[in-house]
N, C-alpha and C positions, 0 to 999 in steps of 0.2 A: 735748372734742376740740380738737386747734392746730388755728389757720386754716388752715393749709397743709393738712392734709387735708381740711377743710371745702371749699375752693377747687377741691382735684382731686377729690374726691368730685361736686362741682358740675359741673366741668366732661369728668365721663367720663359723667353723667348727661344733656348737652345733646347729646352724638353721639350718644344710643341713636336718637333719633328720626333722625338724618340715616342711620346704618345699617339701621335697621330701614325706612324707604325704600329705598335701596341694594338690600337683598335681596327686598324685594315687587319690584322692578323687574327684578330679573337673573329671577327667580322667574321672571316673567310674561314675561319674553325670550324666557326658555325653553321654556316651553310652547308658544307662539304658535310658536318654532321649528320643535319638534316638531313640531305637530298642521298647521300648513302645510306645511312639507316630505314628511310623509309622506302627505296630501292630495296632495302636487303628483305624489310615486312613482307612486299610485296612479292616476293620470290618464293617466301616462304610457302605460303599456298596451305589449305588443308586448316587453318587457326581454326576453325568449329571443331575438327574432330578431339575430341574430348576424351581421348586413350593416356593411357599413361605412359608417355614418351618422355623422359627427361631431358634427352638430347635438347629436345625441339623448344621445352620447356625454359631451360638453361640459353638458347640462342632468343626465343622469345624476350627473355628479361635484360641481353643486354644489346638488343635492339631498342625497347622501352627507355634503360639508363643512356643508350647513344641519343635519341630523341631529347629527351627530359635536359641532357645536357649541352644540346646541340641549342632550346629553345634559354638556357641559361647563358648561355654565351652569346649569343643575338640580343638579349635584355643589358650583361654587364659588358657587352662591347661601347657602350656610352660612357659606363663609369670607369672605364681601364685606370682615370687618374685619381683614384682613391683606391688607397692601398689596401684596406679590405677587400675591395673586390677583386684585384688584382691578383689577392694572394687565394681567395676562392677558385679565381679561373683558372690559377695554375697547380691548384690540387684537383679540379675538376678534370683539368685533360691531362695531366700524370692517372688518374682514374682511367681515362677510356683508352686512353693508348693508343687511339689510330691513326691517321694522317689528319684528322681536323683535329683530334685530341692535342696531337704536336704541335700544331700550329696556336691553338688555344693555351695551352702551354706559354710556347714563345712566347706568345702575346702579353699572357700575368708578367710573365718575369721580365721581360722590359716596361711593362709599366711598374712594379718596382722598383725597378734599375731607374727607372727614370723621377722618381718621385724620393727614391732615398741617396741618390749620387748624385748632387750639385757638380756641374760642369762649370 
C-alpha cells in the first residue's frame, strides 16, 4: 500500500474515538433530556385547567422545547460525524442549558472538533 493511504487510513482511524465520544454524549444528552423533562410534565399536574397562568404556561413550553430537543438529539446522535448536524446539536443544547443540554452541547462540538482537526 502507498504512504498516502497508509497516513489517511491512520488518521480517519484516530477520529473514530473522538466521535464515538461525541455520539455516547449527544446519546446520554438526550436521554437525560427526555426522562427529566417528561418527569418535570408529569409534576406539573393540573395541564387541563385552562386559567390564565403564565407562570405555568411559560414552564409548559420549555418542557415541550426540552422534549422536542431531547427527541433531536436521540435522531442526530447517529450523524454526530457530519458537520451540519454537529453544529445543530451544539446550538440546540447551548438553547436548553441543562445538564443533558451540556452534554449535548459537548457532544456537537467534539464532533466538529473531530471532523475539522486532522490529528
Amino acid at each position: 500500500m502507498p504512504n498516502s493511504i497508509v497516513s489517511t487510513v491512520g488518521k480517519m482511524a484516530s477520529q473514530v474515538p473522538l466521535l464515538t465520544l461525541a455520539r455516547l454524549l449527544v446519546l446520554i444528552g438526550g436521554v437525560v433530556l427526555l426522562i427529566g423533562d417528561i418527569l418535570q410534565a408529569i409534576d406539573i399536574g393540573g395541564l387541563t385547567d385552562f386559567s390564565t397562568d403564565f407562570a405555568r404556561l411559560g414552564g409548559l413550553t420549555g418542557i415541550v422545547v426540552g422534549i422536542l430537543v431531547g427527541i433531536l438529539a436521540l435522531v442526530g446522535s447517529r450523524e454526530v460525524a457530519n458537520p451540519a448536524w454537529s453544529l445543530i446539536l451544539l446550538i440546540l443544547g447551548l438553547f436548553v442549558g441543562s445538564l443533558g443540554g451540556i452534554l449535548v452541547f459537548i457532544g456537537g462540538l467534539i464532533g466538529l472538533v473531530a471532523h475539522y482537526v486532522k490529528i
